[in-house]
C-alpha positions in Angstrom: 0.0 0.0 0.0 1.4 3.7 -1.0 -1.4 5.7 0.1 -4.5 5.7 2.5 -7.0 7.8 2.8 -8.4 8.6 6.0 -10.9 10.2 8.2 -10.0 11.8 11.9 -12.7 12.3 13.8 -12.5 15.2 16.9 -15.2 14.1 19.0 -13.3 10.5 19.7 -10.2 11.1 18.7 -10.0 8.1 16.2 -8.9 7.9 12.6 -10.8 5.4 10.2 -9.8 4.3 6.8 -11.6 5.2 3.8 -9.4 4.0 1.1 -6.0 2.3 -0.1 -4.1 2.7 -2.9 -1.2 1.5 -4.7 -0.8 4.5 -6.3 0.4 7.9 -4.5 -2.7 10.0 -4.1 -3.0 13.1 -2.3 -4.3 16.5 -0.8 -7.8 15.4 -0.1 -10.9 18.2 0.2 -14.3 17.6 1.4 -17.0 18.9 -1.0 -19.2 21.2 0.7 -22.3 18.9 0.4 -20.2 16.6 2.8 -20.8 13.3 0.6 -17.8 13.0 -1.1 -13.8 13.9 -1.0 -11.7 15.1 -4.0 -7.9 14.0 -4.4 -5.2 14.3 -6.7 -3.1 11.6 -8.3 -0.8 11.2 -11.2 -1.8 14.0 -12.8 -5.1 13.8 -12.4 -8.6 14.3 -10.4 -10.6 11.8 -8.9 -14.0 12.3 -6.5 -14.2 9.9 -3.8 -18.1 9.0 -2.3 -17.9 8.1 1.1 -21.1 6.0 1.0 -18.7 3.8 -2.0 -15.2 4.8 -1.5 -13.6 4.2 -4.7 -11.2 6.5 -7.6 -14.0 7.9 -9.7 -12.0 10.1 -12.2 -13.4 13.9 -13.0 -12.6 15.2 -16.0 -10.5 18.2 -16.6 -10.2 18.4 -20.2 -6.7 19.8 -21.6 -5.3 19.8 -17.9 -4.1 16.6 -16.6 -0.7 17.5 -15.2 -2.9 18.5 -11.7 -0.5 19.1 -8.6 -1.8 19.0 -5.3 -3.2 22.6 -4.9 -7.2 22.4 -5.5 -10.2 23.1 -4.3 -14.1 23.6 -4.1 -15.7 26.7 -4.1 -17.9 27.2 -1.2 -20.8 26.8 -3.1 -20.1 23.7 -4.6 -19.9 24.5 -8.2 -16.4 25.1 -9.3 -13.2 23.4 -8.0 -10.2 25.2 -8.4 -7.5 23.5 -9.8 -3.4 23.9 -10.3 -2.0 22.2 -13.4 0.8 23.4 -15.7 0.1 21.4 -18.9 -0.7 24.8 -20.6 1.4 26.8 -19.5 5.0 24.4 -18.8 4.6 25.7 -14.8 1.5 26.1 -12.7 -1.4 27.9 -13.3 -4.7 28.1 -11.4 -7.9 27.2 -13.3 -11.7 27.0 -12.5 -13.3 23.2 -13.5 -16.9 22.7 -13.3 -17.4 20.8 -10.3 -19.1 17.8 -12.3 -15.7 18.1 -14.5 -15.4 19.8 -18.0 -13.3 22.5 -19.6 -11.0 24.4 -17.2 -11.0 28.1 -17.2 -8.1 30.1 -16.6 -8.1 32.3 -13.4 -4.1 33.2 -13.5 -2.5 34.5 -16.2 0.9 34.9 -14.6 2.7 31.7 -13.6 3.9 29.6 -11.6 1.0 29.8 -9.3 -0.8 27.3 -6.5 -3.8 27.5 -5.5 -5.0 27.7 -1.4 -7.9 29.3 -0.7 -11.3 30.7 -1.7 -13.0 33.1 -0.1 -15.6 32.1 2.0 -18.2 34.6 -0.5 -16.7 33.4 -3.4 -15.5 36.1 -4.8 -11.5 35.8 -4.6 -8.4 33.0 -4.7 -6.0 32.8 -2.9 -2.4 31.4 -3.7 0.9 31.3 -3.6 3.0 32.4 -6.6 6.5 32.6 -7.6 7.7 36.0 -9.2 10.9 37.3 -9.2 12.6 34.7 -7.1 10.6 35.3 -4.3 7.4 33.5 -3.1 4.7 35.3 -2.1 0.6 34.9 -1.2 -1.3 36.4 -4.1 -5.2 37.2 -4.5 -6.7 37.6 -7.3 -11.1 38.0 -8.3 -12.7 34.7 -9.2 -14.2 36.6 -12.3 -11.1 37.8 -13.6 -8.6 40.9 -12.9 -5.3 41.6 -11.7 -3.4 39.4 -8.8 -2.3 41.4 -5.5 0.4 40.6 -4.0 -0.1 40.6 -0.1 3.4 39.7 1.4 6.3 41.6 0.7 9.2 39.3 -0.2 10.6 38.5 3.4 11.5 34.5 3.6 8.8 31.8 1.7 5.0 32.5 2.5 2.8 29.7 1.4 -0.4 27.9 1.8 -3.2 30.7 2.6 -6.3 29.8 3.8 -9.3 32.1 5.1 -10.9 31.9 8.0 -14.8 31.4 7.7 -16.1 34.3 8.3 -13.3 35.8 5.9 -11.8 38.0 8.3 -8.3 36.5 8.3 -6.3 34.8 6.1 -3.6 32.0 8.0 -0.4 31.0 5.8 2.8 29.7 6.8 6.1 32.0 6.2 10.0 31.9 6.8 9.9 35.4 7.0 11.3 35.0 10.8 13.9 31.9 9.9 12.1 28.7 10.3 8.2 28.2 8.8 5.7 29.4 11.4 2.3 30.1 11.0 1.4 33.3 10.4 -2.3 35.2 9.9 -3.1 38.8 8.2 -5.9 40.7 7.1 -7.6 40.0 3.2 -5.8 43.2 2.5 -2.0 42.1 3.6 -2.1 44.2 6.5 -2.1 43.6 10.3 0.5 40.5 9.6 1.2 38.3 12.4 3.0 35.3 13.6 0.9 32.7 15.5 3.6 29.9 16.5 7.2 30.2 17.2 8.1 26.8 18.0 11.0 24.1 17.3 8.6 22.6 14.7 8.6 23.8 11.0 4.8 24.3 10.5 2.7 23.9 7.5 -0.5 24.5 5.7 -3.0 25.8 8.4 -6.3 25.3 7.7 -9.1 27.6 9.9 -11.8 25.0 11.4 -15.3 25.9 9.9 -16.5 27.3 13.4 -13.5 29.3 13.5 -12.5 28.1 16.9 -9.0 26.4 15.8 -6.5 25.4 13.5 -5.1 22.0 11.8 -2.2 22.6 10.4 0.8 20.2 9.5 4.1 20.1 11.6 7.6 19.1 10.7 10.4 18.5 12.9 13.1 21.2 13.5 15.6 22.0 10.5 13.4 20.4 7.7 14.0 22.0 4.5 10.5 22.6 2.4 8.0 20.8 2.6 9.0 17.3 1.8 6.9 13.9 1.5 7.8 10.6 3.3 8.9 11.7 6.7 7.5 11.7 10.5 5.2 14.4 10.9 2.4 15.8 13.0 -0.9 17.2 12.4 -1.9 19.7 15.0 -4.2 22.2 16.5 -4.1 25.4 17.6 -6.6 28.2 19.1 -7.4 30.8 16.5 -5.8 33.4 18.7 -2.8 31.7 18.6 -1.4 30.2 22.2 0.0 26.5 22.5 -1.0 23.7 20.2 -1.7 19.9 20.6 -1.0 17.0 18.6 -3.9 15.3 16.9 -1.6 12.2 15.3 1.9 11.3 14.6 2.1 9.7 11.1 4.3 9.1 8.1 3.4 11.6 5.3 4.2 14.8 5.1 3.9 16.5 1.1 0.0 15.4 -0.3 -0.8 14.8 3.5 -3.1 18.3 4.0 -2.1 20.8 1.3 -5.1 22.1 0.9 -8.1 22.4 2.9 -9.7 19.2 4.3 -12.5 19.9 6.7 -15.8 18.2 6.8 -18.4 20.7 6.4 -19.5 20.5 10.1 -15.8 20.3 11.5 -16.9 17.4 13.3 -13.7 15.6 11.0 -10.7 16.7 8.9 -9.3 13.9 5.8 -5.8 13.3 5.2 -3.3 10.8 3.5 -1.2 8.7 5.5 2.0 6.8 3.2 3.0 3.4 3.8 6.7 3.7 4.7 9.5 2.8 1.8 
């Protein structure tokens, strides 16, 4: 087994299984109807019903060279995706949720996708320009990106809160990757852990009480796959964090936002050890 799917569950504190794989598959979301999940794997997309568990591929048209960055929208009806077969490096693109033609939302690469915000109306991503890597926004129906960090270390992996008043990312601007949180607009910037760990891809709990993000140990470099890592939780005012689960993963385990709608559960990948 490469990959497996699972399911954590808060109010126990247990993890069950939802799917194996042979194959490496990754970066699962929850659709907002809470029925199914959506992953990523060699290239391509595949939806996942919980009531059947099983690789159910959704077309993408032109784009199958998909990473790991993707998305619903919180209405259900569009997943963002980020695939570079058009453009050599990625670029973020709207699918119709039932699959189709991708639309492109970027015109500047390379860019990931994050986060959407929770009206709908913007992305959020990290992007590559100039060397340095920054978080971007830019509106669903088309204009011109903003950049909203300024250039200081790697700053990666926003994700808004739900009621859209904050936006949590991860940044080196202070040495190691910590998490960090700031305004839509880039402003009131600040960090939210300063630990020994090199933290990850925070993702805001829909009741906006916590947290999940994933932790590496001290002096990783990126954000590699197939290590010892830690998914944790931390108050949305910042303070001390717990740890949820110790597991092997680490790159494909939480990328992207993985909440069940009614933050009862979070899905991640766990990876069979080589």
């Amino acid at each position: 087994m490469r990959s497996a799917l699972e399911i954590f569950d808060l109010t126990t504190g247990r993890s069950r299984l939802v799917l194996e794989s042979e194959r490496l598959i990754e970066a699962p979301n929850w659709a907002p109807d809470g029925g199914s999940l959506l992953v990523n794997g060699a290239g391509r997309l595949y939806r996942i019903p919980l009531d059947r568990p099983d690789l159910v591929p959704v077309e993408s048209g032109f784009a199958i060279a998909c990473n790991n960055d993707h998305g619903f929208s919180p209405d259900g009806r569009w997943i963002a995706i980020s695939d570079e077969s058009e453009a050599g490096s990625s670029c973020i693109y709207l699918v119709p949720a039932e699959g189709g033609t991708p639309r492109r939302a970027t015109e500047r690469h390379p860019s990931w996708w994050h986060g959407w915000s929770p009206d709908g109306g913007t992305l959020a991503y990290c992007a590559e320009r100039g060397g340095a890597f920054d978080i971007h926004t830019i509106p669903v129906g088309g204009g011109a990106e903003r950049r909203l960090t300024d250039g200081r270390g790697h700053s990666d992996g926003p994700d808004y809160t739900p009621d859209g008043r904050w936006i949590w990312y991860n940044s080196s601007r202070s040495g190691a990757m910590q998490l960090w949180r700031m305004r839509p607009d880039g402003s009131e910037a600040a960090q939210m852990t300063d630990d020994a760990r090199v933290n990850w891809f925070p993702h805001p709990s829909p009741d906006g009480r916590s947290v999940l993000y994933l932790a590496y140990p001290a002096g990783t470099e990126g954000h590699p796959r197939d290590r010892t890592v830690e998914l944790r939780l931390i108050g949305a005012d910042g303070g001390d964090s717990r740890a949820l689960l110790t597991l092997w993963g680490g790159q494909g385990t939480i990328n992207v936002p993985c909440w069940s709608p009614d933050g009862r559960c979070f899905a991640y990948m766990r990876y069979a050890r080589p």
